[in-house]
N, C-alpha and C positions, 0 to 999 in steps of 0.2 A: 353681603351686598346684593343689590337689586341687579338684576341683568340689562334693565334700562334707567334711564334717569329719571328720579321719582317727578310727579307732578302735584302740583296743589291742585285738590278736588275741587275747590272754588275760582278756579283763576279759569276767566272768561274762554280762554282757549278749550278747557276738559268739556265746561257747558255747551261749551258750538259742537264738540263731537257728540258729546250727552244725547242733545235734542235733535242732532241729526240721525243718531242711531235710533229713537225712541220712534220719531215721524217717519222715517222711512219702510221702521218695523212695521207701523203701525199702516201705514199705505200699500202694506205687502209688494215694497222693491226692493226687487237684490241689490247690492252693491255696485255689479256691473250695470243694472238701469239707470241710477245715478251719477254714476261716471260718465254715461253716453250725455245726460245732461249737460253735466259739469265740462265736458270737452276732456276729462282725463281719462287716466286709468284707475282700474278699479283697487290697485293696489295704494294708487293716493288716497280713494275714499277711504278707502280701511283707514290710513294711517291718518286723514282727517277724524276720524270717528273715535280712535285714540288718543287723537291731542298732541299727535307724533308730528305733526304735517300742520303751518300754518296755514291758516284759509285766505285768500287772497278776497280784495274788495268783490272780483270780477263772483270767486266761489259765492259770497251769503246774496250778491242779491240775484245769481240767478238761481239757488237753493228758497231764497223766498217768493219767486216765481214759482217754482216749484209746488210749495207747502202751502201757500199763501200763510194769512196770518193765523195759523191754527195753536189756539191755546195762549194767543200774543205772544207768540216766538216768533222774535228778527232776526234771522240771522245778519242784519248789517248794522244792527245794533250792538250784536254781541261781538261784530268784526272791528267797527267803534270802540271801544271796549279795548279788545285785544293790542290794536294801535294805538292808543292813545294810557297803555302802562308805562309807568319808566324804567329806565337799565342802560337806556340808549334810543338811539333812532328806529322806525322801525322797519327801514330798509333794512337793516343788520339784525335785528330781531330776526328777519326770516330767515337770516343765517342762522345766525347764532341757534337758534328755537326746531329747526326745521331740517337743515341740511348738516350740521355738526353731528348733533345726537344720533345721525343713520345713517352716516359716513362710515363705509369699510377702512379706507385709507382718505387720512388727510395729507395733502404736499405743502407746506406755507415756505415764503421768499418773503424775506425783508430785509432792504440794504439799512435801514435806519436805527430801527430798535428791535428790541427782546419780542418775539410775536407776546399778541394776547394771550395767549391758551397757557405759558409758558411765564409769564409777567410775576412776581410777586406784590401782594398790596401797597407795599412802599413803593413801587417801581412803577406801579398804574396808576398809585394819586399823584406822585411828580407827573408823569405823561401826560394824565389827562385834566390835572390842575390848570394845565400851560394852555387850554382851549380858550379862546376868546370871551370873555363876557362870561362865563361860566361861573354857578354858583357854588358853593361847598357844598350843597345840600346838593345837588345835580352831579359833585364829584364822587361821595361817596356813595349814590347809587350807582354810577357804571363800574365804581371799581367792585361794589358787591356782583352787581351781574355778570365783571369780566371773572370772579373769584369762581359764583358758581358755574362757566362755561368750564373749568378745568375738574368738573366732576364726570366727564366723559372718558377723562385720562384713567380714573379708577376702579369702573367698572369691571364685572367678570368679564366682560366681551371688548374691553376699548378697540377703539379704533387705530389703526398702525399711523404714529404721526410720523415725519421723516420734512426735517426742518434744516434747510439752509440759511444762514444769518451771514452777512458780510462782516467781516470778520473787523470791522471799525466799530460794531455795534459794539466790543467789549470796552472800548475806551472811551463812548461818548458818554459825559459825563450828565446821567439821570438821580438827581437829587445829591446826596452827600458819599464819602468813600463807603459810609455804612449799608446805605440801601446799596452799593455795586456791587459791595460784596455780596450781602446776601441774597438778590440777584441771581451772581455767576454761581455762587453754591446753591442753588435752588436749580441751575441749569445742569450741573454735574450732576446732583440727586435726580434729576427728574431721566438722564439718560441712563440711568442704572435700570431705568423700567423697560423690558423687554421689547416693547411698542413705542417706544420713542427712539429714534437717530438724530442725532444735530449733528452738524456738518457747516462748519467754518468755510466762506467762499473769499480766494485770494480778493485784497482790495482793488487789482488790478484789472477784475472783470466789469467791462462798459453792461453786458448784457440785459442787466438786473437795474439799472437805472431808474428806469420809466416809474418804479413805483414796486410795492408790496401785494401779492395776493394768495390766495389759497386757491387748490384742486380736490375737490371733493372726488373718490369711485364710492358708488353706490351701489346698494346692492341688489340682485333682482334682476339683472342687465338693463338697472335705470342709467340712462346718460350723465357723463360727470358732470358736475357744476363746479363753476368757477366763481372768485369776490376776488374782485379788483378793485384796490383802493384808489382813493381822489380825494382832492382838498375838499371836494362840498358834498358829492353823495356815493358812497362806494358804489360796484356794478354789479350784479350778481347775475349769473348768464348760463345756459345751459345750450343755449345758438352754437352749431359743431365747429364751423369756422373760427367763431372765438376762444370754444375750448381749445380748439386745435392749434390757436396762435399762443394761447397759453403755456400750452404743454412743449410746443417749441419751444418758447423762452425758458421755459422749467430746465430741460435739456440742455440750454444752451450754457445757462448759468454752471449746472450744476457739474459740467466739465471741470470749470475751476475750483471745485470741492474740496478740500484737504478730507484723507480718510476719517473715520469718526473717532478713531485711538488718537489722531494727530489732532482731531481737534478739541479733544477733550484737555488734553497734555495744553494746547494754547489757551485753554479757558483757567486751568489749574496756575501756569503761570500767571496770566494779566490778573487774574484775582491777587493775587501778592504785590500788585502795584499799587493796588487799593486801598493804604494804609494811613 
């Protein structure tokens, strides 16, 4: 297995790093001159220039300030491009694309359903069949892109995932007994993997209410990021105050935890209701 998550050499994102590392070569800037540009760090550049790290609108057009139009490379064309692929929206692309794949630890909380990263295909096309207006053709590309975001789980280096679910997610009922089962057996396998914890939260904890999100630690001593869910555009925030109100809630919730042998032993049962 690869140590990172492979990339297609054609897919607009590999390009924008391609031609950012070829021009920069070529205009003899380091890394860090580029960064001072771009307002980052030079470890974004890097992981720009990999294809590790989504380029934001603000990155290509001031990269094509930068370069101007040499060779007729845009970078805000190639950023066009990158936003306008499908899998999903592409506020969560930058999740998904950018902050999962170089994520040391992930934390996720979700009072409602099975997270994504944890989902199996039956369980993601009910979920995301149920979207308003939604076409089939629009269903079974997010459930392919929600399928390949769980190729992070299998890697030589995964990331340590450590997953609270409220503990009503095993009974609410996503498509038929068949898909729940396999499901909750696809949640028992997946904690067999060294990097994964699931942890059942009593139904009885208010804390978790407000909604679903994930805590990225990063590595590098980059600051964590958080995605917070919402009916119309999730949040993705790396602002200290909001991580810091996240990571309370994380805490707060995660008091009412059942250990992870107790809550494996509750998954192994409620799967036998499912018949």
């Amino acid at each position: 297995m690869d140590a990172v998550p492979s990339l297609d050499p054609g897919s607009p994102r590999v390009r924008f790093g391609a031609e950012l590392r070829r021009l920069r070569e070529t205009a003899q800037l380091s890394q860090a001159a580029v960064a001072a540009r771009l307002g980052c760090t030079q470890t974004q550049v890097s992981r720009l220039e990999k294809a590790t790290r989504t380029p934001s609108r603000s990155d290509a057009e001031k990269l094509d300030r930068l370069f101007g139009a040499v060779d007729g490379v845009s970078f805000t064309r190639l950023h066009q491009r990158i936003v306008a692929q499908p899998g999903g929206p592409a506020w969560f692309r930058n999740w998904a694309e950018e902050i999962e794949p170089t994520a040391r630890v992930l934390r996720s909380w979700d009072p409602l359903l099975v997270p994504g990263l944890l989902q199996t295909e039956s369980y993601a096309r009910h979920v995301l069949g149920q979207e308003p207006r939604i076409t089939s053709e629009e269903v079974e590309e997010r459930v392919q892109a929600r399928v390949q975001r769980r190729r992070i789980l299998n890697r030589v280096d995964p990331p340590l995932y450590l997953l609270l679910i409220d503990a009503s997610v095993l009974r609410r009922p996503v498509g038929d007994s068949v898909v729940m089962r396999e499901q909750l057996d696809y949640l028992l396998e997946m904690a067999q993997h060294p990097n994964v914890s699931i942890q059942l939260v009593d139904q009885r904890c208010l804390s978790g209410l407000l909604g679903a999100f994930m805590i990225a630690e990063l590595p590098n001593g980059e600051s964590d990021v958080i995605h917070a869910d919402s009916p119309a555009e999730g949040q993705i925030s790396a602002d200290l105050e909001l991580v810091a109100s996240i990571w309370n809630r994380y805490e707060a919730i995660r008091r009412w935890a059942y250990p992870d042998h107790m809550s494996l032993k509750m998954i192994e049962d409620v799967k036998q209701e499912w018949i």
